[in-house]
C-alpha positions as CSV (number, residue, x, y, z in Angstrom):
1,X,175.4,195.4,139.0
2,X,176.1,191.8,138.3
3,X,178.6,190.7,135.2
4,X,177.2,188.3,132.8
5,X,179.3,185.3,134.5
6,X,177.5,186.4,137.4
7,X,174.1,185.8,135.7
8,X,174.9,183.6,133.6
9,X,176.2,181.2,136.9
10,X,172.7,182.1,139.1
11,X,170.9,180.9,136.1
12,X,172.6,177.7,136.0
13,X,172.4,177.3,139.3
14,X,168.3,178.2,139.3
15,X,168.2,176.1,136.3
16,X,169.4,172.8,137.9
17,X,167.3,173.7,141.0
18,X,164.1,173.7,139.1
19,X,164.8,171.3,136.0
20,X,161.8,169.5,136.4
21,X,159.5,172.5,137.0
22,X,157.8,172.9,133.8
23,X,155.9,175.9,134.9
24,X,159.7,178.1,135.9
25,X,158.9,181.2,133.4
26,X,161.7,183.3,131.8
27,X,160.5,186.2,133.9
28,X,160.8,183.9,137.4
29,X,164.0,183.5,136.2
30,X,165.2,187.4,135.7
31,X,163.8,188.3,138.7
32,X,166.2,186.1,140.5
33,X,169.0,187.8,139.4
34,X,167.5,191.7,139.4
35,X,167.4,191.6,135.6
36,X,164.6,192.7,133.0
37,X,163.0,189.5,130.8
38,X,164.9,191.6,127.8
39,X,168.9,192.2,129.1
40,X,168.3,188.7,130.8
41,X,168.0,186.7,127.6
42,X,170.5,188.8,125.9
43,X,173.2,188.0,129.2
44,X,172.3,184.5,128.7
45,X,172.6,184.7,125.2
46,X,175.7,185.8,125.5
47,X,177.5,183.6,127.5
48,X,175.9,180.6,126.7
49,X,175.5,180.9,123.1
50,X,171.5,180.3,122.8
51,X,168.8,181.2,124.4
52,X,167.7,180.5,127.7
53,X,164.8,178.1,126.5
54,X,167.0,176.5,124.3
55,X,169.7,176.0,126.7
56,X,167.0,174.4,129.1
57,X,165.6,172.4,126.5
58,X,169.5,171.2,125.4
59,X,169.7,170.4,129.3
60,X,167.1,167.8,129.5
61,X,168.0,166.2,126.4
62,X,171.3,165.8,127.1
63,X,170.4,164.4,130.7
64,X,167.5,162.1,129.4
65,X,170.2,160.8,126.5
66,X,172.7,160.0,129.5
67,X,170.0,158.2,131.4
68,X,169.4,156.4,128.2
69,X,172.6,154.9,128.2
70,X,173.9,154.6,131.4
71,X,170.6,152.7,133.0
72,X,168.5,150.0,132.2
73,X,165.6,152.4,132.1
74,X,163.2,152.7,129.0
75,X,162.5,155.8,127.0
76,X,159.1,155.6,128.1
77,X,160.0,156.3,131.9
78,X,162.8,158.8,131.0
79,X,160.4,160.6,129.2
């Protein structure tokens, strides 16, 4: 049985992977780590604070708003 560091470490992991996949479902996700849809959001949850979705969702802001300011790209292209 994995810990929630454990899970919560594979989904980072996953997550990174497949940032750009649009189409990576919550259940792809709990699969990888031998986890129900359920106790996987409520591991995440846990050590992260928020929800999986929302912790995605924080992800790519955060990395568009660095892009934003660190290149010369537009918001258009970032986007």
């Amino acid at each position: 049985m994995s810990t929630s560091y454990d899970t919560f470490t594979v989904f980072v992991d996953t997550l990174a992977t497949h940032l750009d996949d649009h189409g990576a479902r919550g259940e792809d996700l709990a699969a990888r780590v031998y986890l129900s849809r359920f106790h996987f959001d409520r591991v995440v949850s846990a050590a992260a604070g928020e929800s999986p979705a929302r912790f995605r969702r924080r992800v790519l802001l955060e990395r568009s708003a660095f892009r934003l300011a660190t290149s010369g790209t537009g918001v258009l292209d970032i986007a």
